[in-house]
N, C-alpha and C positions, 0 to 999 in steps of 0.2 A: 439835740433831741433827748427827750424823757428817759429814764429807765423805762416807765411804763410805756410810755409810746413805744420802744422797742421793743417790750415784750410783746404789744398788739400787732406790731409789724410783723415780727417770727412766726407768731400765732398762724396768721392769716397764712403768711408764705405755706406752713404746712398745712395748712386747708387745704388752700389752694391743689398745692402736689398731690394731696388725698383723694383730691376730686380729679386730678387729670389721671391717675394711675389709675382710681375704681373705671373714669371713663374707659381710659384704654381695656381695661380688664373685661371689662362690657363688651367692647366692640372685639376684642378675637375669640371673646367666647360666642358673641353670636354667629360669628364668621365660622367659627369652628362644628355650632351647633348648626348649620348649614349644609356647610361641606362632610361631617359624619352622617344626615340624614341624604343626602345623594349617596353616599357610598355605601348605607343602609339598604338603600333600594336598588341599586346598583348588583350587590352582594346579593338580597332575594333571587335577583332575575338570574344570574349566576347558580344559585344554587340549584336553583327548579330546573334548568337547563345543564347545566353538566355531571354525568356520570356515566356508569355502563353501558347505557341509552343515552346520547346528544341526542337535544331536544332542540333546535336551531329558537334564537331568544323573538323572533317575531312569532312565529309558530307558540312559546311557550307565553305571550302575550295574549295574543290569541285565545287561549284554553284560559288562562286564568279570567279574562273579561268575560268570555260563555258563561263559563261556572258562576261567576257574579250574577249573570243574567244581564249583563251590558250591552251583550251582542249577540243581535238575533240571527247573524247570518249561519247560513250551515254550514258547520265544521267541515274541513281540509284537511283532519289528522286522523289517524285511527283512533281506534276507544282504546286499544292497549297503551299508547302515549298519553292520553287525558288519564288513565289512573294513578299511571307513573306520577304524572304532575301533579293530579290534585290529590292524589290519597295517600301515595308514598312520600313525596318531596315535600310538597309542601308544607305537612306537616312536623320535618323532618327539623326544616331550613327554620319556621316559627320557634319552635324550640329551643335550636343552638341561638334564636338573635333572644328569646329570653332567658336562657340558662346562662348566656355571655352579659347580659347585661347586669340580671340578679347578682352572678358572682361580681361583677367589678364594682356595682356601689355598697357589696356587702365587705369587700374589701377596703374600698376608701373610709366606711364608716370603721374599721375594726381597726385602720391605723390611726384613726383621730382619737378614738376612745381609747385604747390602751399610752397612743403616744411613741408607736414603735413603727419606722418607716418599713419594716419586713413581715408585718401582719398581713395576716390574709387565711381564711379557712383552711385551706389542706396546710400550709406549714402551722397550723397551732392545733392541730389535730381532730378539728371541729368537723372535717368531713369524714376522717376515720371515725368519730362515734355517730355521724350520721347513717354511716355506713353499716355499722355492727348492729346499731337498731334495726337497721331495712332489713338487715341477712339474719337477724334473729327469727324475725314476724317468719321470714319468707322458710328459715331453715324449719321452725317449727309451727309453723302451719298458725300463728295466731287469727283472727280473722274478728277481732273482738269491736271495733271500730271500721269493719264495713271494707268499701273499698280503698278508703284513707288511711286502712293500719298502716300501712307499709311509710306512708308521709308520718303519720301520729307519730311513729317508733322510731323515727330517723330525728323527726323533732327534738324527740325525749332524749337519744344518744348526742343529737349536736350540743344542746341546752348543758348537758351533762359533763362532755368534755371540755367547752370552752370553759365550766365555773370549776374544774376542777386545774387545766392548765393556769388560771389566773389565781388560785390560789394557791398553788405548786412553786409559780413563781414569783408573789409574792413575798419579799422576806423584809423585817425589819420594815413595814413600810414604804416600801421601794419596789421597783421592778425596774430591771435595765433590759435594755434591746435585748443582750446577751441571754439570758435569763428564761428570760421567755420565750426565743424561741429553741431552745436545750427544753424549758419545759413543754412546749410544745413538741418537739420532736420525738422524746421519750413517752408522752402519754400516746401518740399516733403507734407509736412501736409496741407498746401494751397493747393500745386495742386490735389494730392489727392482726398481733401473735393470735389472739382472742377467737376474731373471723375466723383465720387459716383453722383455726382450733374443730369451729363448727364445721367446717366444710368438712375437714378429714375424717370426723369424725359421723357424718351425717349419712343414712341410708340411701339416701336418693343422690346416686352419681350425678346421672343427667342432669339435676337441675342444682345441683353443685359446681359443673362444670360451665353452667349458665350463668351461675352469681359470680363465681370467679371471673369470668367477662365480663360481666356488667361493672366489678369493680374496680377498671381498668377504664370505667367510664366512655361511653358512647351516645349519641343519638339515633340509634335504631331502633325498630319494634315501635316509635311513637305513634298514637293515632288522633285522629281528632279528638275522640271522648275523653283521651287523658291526658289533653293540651289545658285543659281547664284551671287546673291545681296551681300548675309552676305560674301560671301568667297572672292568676287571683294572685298569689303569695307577692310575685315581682310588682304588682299594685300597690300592693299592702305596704313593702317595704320601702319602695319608693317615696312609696305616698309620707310613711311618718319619716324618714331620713329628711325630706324637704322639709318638714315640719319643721324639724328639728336642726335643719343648716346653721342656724344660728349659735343655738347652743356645741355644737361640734368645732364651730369656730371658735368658740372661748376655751374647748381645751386645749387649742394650739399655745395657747399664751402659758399653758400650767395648770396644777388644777385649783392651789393658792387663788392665782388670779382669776380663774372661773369659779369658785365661791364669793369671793371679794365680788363677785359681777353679779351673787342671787342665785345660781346654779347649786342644786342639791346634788353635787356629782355621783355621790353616793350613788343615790335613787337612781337618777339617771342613766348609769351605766346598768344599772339592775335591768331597769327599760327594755334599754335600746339590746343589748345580749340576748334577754327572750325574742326579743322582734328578729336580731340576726339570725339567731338560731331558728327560729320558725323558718323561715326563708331556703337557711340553706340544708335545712331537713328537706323541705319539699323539692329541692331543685336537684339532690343529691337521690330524692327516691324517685323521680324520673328519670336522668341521667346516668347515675354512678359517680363517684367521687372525680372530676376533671380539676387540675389544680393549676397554680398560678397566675390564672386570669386576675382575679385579685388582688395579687401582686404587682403584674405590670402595670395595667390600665391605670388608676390611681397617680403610676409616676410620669406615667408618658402624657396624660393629656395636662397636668398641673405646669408642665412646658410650657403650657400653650395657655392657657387661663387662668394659670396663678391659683392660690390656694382656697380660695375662698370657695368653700360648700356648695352654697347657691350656685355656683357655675360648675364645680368638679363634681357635681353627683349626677347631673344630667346628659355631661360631656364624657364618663365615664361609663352609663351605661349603654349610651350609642357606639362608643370605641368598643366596650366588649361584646356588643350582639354583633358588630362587625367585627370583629378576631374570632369569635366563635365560628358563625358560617363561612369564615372560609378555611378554617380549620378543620374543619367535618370535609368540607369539598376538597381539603385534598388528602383526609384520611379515605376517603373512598375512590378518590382517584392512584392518588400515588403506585399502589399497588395492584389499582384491577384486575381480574373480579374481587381478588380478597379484598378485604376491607381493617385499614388499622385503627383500633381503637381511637377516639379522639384526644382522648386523656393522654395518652403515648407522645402525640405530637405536641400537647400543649407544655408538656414538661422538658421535651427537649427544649422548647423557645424558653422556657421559664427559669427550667435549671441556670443557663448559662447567665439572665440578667437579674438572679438572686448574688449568682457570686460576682459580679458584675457590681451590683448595689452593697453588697459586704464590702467588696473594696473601696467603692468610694466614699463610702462614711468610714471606712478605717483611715484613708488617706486625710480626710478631712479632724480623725481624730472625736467622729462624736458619738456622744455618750449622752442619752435620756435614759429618763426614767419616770418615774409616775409614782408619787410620794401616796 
């Protein structure tokens, strides 16, 4: 046989393998994209149904298909459980499945773009300046942009802090894992000190004593009229990250290799930063800063579908709208009547699989960076 003939033979073999692995990659991600929308819906019904008031899940069937206007038969429940379900809960549960989903594909994007497996908004400090914007507006009363200050001014703080952690950690051209998130952690710790700074200092106890709650991050107080915001923006950001799966995929390879591919990475990152940061201004000025979601989701579903965007953006944000709602159920269970922050609970799970993911990329010995 040819030299050439056998480099056409090799050729094909790894066609081949290319096309059987993308298949496989296909098939558990749709398997996956399956099995996380039953446990989607699954979680709703869950949520609408457990808390201080059990709501039995046929009964809270029930109420939900009335309210639709599905079902014309007369209601078997009191009117104080149909508020519960439709005015309290439900709007409650919507939220945490898009506040979990926003933060986990704003974190898969924020570890492709930078190239650091431990990216994610609250460890790079994106949601402490989301945060110091929201409690500015709120501490001094700005009102200049309507009902959207409070999103506008968290925008401006995230946008603010992620271009200044990325240039913190920049040095000589380089950025290493290490790096970045030391510079992330120090500018969180500035803005931070900042907050506390306003609160103590701010004439209005009460509603000092409410922001300091709030940023400890929860899903309380939601209502319909300002479910609108976070799920436009989770649209928004969804919509151009698929856009854009492609190019997020080229910078897995480097970012050498993704100019060599026609990618102005420059530019690009400039992009995609304002779009993250849009995002997680609005979902933090509903909310309150909840952290790690970002972090995990990103590594737990890439198990399962492998790396490739196209499949981890969409498998990511179904895994976080499912860890969020049941995250909330049992920040309002655990402790009944009192009610623990959501943000409290997602950092215990977080904390422990950040040092968890430091050890195994220590053991593994790696080291990126982003030239």
């Amino acid at each position: 046989m040819t030299p050439a003939a056998t480099d056409t033979s090799a050729g094909r073999t790894v066609q081949r393998r290319k096309a059987e692995e993308g298949g496989a990659g296909r098939h558990r991600s749709a398997v996956a994209l399956l099995v996380l929308t039953a446990l989607l819906m699954v979680s709703a019904l869950a949520g609408l149904a457990i808390g201080s008031v059990q709501v039995p899940p046929g009964q809270v069937w029930g109420i939900v298909t009335h309210a639709l206007g599905a079902d014309r038969q007369q209601p078997d429940w009191s009117r104080a459980r149909e508020t519960i379900v439709v005015n309290v809960r439900a709007p409650r549960v919507l939220l945490g499945a898009v506040t979990g989903a926003g933060l986990a594909v704003i974190g898969t994007a924020m570890q492709a773009l930078v190239r650091n497996p431990l990216a994610e908004p609250y460890l790079l400090g994106v949601s402490s300046g989301a945060s110091l914007g929201a409690v500015s507006v709120i501490v001094f009363g700005v009102t200049l942009f309507g009902p959207v200050s409070l999103s506008v001014a968290a925008f401006v703080g995230a946008l603010g802090a992620l271009l200044l952690v990325y240039a913190t950690a920049r040095t000589g051209g380089r950025i290493t894992p290490s790096r970045l998130v030391l510079s992330g952690v120090a500018i969180a710790a500035v803005l931070t000190a900042v907050l506390d700074l306003l609160l103590l200092t701010t004439d209005h106890g009460n509603e000092a004593r409410a922001v300091l709650a709030w940023t400890l991050g929860g899903l309380g107080g939601v209502s319909w009229g300002t479910l609108w915001l976070p799920s436009a923006a989770l649209l928004l950001g969804v919509g151009v990250l698929m856009a854009q799966a492609r190019n997020l995929n080229l910078l897995l390879a480097g970012e050498e290799a993704a100019t060599t591919m026609g990618l102005d990475v420059t530019r690009f990152r400039a992009r995609l930063f304002v779009v993250l940061s849009l995002v997680t201004g609005v979902l933090v000025a509903a909310t309150g800063p909840i952290g790690f979601v970002g972090l995990m989701m990103p590594h737990i579903v890439r198990l399962f579908v492998g790396g490739d965007h196209r499949r981890v953006l969409p498998t990511a944000a179904l895994g976080g709208a499912v860890f969020l709602i049941w995250a909330d159920i049992a920040a309002r269970t655990i402790a009944s009547p009192t009610e623990i922050p959501v943000g409290v609970l997602t950092a215990l799970c977080g904390g422990p699989f950040f040092l968890w993911l430091m050890r195994r990329d220590a053991r593994r010995g790696t080291v990126r960076g982003v030239a």
